[in-house]
N, CA and C atoms as a LAMMPS dump frame, in Angstrom:
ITEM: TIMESTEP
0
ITEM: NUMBER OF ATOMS
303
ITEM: BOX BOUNDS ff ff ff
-5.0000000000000000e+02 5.0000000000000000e+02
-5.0000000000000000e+02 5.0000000000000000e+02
-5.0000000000000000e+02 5.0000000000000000e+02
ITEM: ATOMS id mol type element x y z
1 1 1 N -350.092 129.316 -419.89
2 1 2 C -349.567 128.8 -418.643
3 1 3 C -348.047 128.704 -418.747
4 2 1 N -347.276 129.347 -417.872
5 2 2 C -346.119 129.079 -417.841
6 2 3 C -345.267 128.42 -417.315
7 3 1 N -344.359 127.575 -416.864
8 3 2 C -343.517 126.492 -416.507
9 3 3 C -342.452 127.251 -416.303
10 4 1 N -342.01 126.789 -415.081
11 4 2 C -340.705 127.023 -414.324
12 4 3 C -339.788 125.507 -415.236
13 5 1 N -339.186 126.311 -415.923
14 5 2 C -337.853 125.078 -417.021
15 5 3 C -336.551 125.46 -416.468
16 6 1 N -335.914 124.228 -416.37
17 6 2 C -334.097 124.562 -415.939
18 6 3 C -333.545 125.151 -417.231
19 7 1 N -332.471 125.453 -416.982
20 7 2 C -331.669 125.785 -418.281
21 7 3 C -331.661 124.375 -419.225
22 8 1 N -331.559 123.606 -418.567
23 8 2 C -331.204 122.404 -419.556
24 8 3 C -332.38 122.105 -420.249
25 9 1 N -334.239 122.325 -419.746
26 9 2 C -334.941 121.67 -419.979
27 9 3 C -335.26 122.389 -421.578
28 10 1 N -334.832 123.628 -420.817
29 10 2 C -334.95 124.689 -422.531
30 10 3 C -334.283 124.508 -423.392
31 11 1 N -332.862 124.012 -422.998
32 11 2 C -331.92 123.39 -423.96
33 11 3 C -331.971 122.47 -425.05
34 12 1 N -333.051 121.541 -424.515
35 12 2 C -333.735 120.365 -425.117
36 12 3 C -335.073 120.774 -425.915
37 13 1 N -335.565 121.411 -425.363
38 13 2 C -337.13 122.106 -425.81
39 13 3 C -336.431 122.705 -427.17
40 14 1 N -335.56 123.747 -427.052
41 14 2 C -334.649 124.724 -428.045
42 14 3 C -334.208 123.323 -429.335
43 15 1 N -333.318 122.595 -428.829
44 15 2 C -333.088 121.475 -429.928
45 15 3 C -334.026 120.285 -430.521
46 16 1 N -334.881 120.03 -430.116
47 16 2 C -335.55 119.25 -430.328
48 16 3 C -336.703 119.993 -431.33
49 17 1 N -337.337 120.97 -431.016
50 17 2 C -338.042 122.067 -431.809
51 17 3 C -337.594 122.225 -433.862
52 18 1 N -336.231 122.884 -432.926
53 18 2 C -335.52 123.462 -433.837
54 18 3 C -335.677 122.17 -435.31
55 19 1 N -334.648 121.054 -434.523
56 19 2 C -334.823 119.865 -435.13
57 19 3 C -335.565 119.48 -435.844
58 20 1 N -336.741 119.524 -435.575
59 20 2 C -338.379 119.447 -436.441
60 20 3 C -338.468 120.302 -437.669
61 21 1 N -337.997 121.759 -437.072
62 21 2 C -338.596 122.789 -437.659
63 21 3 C -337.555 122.583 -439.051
64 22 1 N -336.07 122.318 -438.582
65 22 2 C -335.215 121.903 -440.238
66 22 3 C -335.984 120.957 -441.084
67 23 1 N -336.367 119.732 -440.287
68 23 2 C -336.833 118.668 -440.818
69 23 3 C -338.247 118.939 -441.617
70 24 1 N -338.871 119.931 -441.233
71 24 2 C -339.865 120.459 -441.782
72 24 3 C -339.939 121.214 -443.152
73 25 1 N -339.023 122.03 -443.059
74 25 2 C -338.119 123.331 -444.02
75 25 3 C -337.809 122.044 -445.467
76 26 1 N -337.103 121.07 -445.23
77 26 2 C -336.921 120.056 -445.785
78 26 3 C -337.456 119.537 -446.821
79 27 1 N -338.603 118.964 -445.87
80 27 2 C -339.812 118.827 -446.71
81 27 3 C -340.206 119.324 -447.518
82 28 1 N -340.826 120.664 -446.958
83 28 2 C -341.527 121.607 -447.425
84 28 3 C -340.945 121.969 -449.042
85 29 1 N -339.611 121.728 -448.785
86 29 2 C -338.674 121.988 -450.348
87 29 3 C -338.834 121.316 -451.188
88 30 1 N -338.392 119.539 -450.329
89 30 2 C -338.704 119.032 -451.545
90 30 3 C -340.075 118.804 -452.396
91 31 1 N -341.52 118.997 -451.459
92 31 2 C -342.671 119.02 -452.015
93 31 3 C -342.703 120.25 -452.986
94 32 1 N -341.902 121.548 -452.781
95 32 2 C -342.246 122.959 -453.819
96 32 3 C -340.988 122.117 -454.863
97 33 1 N -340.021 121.294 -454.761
98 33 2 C -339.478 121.024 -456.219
99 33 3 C -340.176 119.685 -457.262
100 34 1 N -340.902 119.178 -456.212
101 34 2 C -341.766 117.977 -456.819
102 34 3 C -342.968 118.201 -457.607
103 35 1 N -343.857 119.431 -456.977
104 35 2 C -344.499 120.201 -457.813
105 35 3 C -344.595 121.236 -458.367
106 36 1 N -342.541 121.45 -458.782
107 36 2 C -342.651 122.468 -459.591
108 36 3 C -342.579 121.758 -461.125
109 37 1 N -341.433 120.443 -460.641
110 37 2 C -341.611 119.121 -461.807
111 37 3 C -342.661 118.786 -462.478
112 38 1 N -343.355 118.263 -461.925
113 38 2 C -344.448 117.277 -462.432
114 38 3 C -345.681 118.685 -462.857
115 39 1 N -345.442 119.26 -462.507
116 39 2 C -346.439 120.588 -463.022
117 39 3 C -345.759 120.892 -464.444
118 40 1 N -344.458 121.24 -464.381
119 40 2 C -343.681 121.134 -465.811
120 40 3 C -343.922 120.206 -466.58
121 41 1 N -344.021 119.147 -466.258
122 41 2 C -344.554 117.947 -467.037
123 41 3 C -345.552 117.691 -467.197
124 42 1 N -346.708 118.277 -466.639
125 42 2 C -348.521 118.206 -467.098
126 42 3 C -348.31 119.044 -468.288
127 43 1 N -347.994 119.963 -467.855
128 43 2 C -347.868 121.477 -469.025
129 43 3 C -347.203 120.684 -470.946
130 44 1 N -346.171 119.982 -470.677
131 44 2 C -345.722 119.588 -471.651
132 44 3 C -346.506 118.734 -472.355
133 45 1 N -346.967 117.489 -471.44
134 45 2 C -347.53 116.764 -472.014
135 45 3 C -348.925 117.001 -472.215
136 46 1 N -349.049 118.777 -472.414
137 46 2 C -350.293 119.192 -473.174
138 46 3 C -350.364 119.609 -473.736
139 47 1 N -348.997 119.678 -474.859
140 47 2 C -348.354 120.378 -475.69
141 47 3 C -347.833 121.501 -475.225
142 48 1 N -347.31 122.081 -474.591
143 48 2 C -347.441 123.675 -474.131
144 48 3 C -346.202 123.766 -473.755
145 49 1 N -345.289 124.502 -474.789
146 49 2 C -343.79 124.363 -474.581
147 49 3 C -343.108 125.187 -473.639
148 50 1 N -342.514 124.686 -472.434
149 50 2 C -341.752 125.316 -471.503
150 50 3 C -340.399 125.581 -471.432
151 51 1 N -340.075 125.716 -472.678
152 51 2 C -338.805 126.452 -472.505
153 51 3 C -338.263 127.441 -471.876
154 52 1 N -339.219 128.325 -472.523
155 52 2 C -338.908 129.952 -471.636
156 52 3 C -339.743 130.487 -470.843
157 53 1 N -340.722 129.209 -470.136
158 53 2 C -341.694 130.039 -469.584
159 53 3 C -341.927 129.313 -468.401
160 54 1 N -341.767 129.307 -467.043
161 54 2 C -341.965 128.706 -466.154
162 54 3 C -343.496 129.086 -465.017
163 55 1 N -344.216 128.84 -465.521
164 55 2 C -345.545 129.835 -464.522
165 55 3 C -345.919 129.165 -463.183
166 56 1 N -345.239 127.698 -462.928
167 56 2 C -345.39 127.356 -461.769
168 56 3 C -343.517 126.865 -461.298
169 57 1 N -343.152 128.243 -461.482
170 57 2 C -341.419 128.359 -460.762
171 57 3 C -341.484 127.949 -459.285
172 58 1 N -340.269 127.597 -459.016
173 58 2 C -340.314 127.511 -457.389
174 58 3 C -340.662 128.663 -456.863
175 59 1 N -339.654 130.02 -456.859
176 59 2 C -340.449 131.135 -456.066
177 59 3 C -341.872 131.593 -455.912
178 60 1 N -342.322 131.295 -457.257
179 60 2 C -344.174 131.296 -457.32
180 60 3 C -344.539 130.517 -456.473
181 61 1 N -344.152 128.935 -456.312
182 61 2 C -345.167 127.832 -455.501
183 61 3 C -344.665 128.481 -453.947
184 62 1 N -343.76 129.093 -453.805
185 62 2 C -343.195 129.158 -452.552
186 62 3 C -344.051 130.685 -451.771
187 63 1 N -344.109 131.393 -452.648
188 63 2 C -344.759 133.042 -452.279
189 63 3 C -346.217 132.454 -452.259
190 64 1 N -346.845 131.843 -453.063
191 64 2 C -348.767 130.91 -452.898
192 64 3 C -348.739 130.127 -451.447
193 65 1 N -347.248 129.535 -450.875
194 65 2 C -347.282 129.185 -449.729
195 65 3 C -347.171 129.773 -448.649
196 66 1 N -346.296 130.836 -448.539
197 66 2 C -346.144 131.898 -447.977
198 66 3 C -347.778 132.54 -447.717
199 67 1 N -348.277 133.042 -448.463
200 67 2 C -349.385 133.683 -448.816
201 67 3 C -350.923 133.183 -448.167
202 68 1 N -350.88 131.61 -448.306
203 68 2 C -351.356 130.565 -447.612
204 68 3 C -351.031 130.479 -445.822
205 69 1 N -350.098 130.538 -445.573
206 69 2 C -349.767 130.604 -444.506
207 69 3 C -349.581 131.121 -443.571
208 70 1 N -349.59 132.62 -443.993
209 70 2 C -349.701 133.98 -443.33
210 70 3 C -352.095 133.913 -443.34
211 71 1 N -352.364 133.473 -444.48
212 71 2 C -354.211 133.934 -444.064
213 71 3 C -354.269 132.845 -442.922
214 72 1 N -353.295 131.537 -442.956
215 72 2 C -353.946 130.323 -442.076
216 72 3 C -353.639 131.226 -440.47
217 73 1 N -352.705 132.053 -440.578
218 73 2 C -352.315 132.475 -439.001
219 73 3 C -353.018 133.707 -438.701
220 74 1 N -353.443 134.876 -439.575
221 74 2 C -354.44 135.907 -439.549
222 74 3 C -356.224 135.674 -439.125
223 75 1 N -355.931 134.601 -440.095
224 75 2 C -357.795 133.635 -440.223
225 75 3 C -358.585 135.031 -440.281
226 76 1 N -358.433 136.186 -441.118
227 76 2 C -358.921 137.276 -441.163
228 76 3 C -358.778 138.646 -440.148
229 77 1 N -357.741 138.361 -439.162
230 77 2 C -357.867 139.455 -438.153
231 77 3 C -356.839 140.155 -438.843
232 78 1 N -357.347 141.236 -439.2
233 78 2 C -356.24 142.527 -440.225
234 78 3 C -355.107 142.78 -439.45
235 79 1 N -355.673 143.108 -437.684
236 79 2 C -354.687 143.931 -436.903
237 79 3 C -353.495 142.926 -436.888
238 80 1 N -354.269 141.662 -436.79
239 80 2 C -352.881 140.996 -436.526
240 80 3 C -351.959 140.662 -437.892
241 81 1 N -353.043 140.339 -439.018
242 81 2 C -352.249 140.668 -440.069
243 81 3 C -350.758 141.593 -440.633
244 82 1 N -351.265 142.536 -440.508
245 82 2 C -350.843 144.02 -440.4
246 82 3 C -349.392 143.41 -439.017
247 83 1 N -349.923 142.55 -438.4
248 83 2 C -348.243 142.933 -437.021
249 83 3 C -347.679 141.746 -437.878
250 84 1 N -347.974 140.98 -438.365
251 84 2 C -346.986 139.987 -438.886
252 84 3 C -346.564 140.72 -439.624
253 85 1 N -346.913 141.616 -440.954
254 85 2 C -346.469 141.726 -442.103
255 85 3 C -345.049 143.032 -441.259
256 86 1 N -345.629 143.825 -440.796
257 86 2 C -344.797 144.566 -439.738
258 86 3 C -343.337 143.896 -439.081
259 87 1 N -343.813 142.938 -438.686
260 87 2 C -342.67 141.993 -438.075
261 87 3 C -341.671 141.51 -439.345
262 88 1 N -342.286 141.067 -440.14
263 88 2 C -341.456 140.307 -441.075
264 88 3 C -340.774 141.372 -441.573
265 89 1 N -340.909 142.605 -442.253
266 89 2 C -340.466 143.492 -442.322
267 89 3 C -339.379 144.434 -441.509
268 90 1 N -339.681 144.26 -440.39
269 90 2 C -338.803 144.314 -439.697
270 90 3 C -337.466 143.207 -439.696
271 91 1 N -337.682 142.08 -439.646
272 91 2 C -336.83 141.222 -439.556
273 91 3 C -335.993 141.512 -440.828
274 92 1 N -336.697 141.391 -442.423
275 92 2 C -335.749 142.039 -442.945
276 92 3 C -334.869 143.735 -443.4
277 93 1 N -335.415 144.35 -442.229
278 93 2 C -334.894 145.246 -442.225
279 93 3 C -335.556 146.271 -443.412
280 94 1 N -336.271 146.222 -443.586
281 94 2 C -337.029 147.179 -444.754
282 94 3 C -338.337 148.038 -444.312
283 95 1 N -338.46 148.747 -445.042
284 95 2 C -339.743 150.102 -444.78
285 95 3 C -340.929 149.516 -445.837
286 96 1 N -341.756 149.174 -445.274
287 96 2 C -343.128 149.237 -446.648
288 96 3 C -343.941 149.966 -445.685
289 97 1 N -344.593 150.588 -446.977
290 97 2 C -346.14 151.435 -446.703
291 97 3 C -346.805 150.886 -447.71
292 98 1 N -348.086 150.335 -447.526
293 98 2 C -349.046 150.188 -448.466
294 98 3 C -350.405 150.48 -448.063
295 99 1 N -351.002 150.816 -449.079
296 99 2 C -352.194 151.559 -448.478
297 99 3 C -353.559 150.425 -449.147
298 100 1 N -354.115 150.093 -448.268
299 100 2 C -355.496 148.771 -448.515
300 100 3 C -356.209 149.783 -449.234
301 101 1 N -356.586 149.06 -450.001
302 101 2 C -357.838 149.386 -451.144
303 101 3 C -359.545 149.188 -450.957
């Protein structure tokens, strides 16, 4: 359903959104650095020395979220799968071909 909005009402819709969506981003960070910590610290305090080895890094917890979050918006529909992964790709400007197995 669509709504006839003034410029201003979008203005507000646009900031107020947005607003969330930082405030969200936020979060979302500090929960992937809280359990990239305390995951470092189960690991240790099971002897298991992490010096050089990080297996729950931020980019890992962050790509499992990613990954998570793209099946929660697919919920199995490939085609649409396939247009996100398309889109995102697009957005960064890159070519993939991959061929499903």
């Amino acid at each position: 359903m669509e709504k006839d909005l003034k410029p201003e009402q979008i203005e507000i819709i646009n900031r107020i959104v947005f607003e969330q969506i930082d405030k969200m981003q936020a979060r979302v960070a500090e929960i992937v650095a809280e359990t990239e910590r305390s995951t470092h610290q189960q690991l240790q305090d099971s002897g298991i020395d992490m010096t050089d080895f990080y297996p729950a890094n931020k980019d890992y917890l962050m790509m499992t979220l990613v990954q998570h979050l793209i099946d929660q918006v697919h919920g199995g529909n490939m085609a649409l799968a396939q247009k996100m992964i398309s889109m995102e790709a697009k957005r960064l400007n890159i070519s993939v071909h991959v061929e499903a197995e």
